[in-house]
C-alpha positions in Angstrom: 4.4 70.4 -1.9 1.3 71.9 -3.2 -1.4 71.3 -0.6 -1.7 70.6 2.9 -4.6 68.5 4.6 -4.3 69.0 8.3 -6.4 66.8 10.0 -7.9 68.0 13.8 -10.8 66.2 15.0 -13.3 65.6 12.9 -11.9 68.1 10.3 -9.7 68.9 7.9 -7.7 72.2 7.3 -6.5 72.8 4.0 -3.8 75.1 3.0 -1.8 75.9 -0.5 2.0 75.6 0.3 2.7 76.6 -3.8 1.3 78.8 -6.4 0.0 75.8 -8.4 -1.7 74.7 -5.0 -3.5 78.0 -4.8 -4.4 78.3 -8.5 -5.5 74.9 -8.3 -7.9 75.3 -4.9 -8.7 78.6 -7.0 -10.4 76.4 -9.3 -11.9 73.7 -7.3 -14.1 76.9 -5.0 -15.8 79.9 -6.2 -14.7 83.0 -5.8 -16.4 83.8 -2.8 -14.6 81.9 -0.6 -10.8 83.0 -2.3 -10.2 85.0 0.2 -10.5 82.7 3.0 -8.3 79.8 0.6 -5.3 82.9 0.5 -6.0 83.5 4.4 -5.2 79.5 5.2 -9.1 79.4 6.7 -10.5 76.9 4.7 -11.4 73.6 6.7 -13.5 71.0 5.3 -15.3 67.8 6.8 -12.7 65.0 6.6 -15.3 63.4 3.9 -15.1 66.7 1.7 -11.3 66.7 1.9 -11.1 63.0 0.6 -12.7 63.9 -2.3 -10.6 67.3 -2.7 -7.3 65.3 -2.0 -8.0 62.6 -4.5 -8.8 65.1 -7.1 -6.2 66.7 -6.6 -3.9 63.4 -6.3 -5.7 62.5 -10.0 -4.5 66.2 -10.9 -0.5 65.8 -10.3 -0.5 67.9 -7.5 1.8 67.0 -4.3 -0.1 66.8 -1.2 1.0 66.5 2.2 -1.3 64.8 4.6 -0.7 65.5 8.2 -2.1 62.3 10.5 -3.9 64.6 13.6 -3.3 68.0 15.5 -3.8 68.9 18.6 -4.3 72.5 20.0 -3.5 73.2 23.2 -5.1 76.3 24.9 
């Protein structure tokens, strides 16, 4: 597994689960937001992470898609 998409509501968290996950987000964003890609902070409007998943689908990469979260408080 490379990348996760976790979908909640009407977004869509994405974290690197492998090195060539986080290299590859790396060079997808600029460097601005690396830090918050290392932290697991990025989430993305469930259009944005289509595209990101398919170009990363058209890239080799594994992805794991997670259907829909629920946080409790």
């Amino acid at each position: 597994m490379d990348i996760w998409f976790i979908n909640c509501n009407d977004r869509v968290h994405v974290r690197a689960a492998s090195i060539h996950g986080m290299l590859w987000l790396q060079t997808h964003f600029e460097s601005s937001h690396w830090e918050a890609i290392s932290s697991e902070q990025v989430i993305l409007s469930k259009c944005n992470a289509t595209m990101l998943a398919n170009d990363a689908r058209e890239d080799g990469l594994i992805l794991n898609a997670v259907p829909e979260i629920a946080y409790s408080l």
